[in-house]
N, C-alpha and C positions, 0 to 999 in steps of 0.2 A: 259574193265573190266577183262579180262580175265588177261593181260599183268599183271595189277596190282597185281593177285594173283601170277603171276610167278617169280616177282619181290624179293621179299623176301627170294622164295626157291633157287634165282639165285646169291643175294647177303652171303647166307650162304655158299653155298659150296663155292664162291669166297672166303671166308675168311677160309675157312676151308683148302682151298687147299694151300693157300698164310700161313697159320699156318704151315701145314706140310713142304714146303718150306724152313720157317725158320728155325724151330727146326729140318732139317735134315743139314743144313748149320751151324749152329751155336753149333749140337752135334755131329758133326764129319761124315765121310762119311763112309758109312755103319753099321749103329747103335750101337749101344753100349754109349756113352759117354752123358755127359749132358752139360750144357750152359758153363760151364767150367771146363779146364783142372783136371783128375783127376792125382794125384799122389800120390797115399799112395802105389805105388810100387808093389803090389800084383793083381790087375787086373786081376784074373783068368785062373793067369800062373801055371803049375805043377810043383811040387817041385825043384826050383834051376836053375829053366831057365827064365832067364830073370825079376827074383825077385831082389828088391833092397837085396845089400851084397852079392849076389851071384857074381861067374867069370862071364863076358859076354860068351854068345858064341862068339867060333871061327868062322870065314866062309869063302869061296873064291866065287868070284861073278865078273861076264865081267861086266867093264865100259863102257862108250859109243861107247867105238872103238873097244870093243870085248877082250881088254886086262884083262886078269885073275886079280883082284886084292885080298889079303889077308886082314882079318880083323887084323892080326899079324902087317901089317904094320904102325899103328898104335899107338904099343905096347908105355908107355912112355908119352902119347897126353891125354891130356881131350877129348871126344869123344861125340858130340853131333847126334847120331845115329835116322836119321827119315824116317818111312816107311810114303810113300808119293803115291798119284798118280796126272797125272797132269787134270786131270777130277774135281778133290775135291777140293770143293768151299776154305773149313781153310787150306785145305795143299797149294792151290795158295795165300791164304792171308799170310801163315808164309812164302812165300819164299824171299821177298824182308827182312824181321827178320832177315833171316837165313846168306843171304846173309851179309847184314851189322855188324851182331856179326864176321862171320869169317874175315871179313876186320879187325875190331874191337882187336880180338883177336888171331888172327892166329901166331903172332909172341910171344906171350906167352905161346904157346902150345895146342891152341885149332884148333882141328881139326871138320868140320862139314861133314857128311856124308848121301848123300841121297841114300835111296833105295827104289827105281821105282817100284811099283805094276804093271803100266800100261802092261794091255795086251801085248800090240801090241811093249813093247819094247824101246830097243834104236831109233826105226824109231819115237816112240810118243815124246820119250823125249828130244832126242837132240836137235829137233827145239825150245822145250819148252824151253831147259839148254840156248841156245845161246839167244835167244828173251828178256830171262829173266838176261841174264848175271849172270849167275850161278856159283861162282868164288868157290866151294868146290864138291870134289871129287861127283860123281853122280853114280850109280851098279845099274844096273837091279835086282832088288830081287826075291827070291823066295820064296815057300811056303815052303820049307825045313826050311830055316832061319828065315820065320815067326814064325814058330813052335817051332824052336827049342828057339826065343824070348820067349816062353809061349803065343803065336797063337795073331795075330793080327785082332782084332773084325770090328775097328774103324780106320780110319785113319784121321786124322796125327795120328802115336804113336809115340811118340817119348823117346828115351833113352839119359838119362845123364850116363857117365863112365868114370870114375876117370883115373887116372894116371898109377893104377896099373890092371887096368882093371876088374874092379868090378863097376857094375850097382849102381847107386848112386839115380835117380829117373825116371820112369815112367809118360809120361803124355799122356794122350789121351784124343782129340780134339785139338781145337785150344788153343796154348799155348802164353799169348804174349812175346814179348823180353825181357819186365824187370824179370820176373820169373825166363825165362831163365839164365839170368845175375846175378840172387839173389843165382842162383844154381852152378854157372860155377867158381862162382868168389874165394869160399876157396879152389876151386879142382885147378886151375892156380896159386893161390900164393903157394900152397904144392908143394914139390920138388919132385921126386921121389926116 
């Protein structure tokens, strides 16, 4: 008798807690976003950083081997820019995405760029990059260049930027590939 009454209070929190599971999985990893990608580009950046039409910022940041790389190098590229960690359940769902658009379109000028939240660094990520065959550039990020994005809440966020290097859209959560593609694809036939 007893079991039976506990039955009930044992099945709610089971679904409660299996609720919060999802909707922390499917709204991105560290709250902020909802069941899908936002991108109206303003996402509660302060003025000019990291707002669609804005210049991207600049940055310099080690890749996995500790070499300094510049966001200048770039200059010229579609620039599909994602603050990532390898913990997050949608930043692990977009990497096989990410991966197969810069196969995709690498030879047209699109460049894909990860930046690693992970604490712990290139020791978290590189085994991540290699296991996952990780074929576009990888930088440990920081919060300087979070910030200076206009603060990253959520992750994935991810940045689209044109040719001339201005922020073209904003997405945070999980974003799928055709988006992506629906987004990449006038910034690659433009010349610069």
């Amino acid at each position: 008798m007893r079991h039976a009454r506990l039955r009930p209070r044992l099945i709610a929190v089971a679904v409660a807690i299996l609720a919060l599971v999802l909707g922390f999985a499917l709204a991105g990893c560290g709250g902020g976003g909802g069941t899908k990608a936002k991108s109206d580009g303003s996402a509660a950046a302060p003025a000019g950083h990291g707002e669609t039409g804005t210049q991207a910022p600049v940055f310099e940041l080690a890749d996995l081997t500790g070499k300094t790389v510049s966001s200048r190098e770039y200059a010229g590229k579609v620039v599909i820019l994602d603050f990532w960690a390898t913990w997050c359940p949608p930043c692990r769902e977009e990497i096989p995405h990410l991966v197969q658009l810069q196969s995709k379109y690498q030879s047209q000028g699109l460049v894909i760029v990860g930046l690693s939240l992970d604490a712990g660094g290139a020791k978290d990520v590189a085994p991540f990059a290699e296991e996952h065959n990780i074929n576009y550039p990888m930088l440990i990020g920081s919060d300087e260049v979070a910030k200076a994005y206009g603060g990253v809440s959520a992750i994935p966020t991810t940045f689209v930027i044109d040719r001339q290097g201005k922020v073209v859209k904003r997405f945070i959560g999980y974003t799928p590939p055709e988006v992506f593609e629906e987004t990449i694809a006038p910034l690659l036939a433009a010349t610069s």
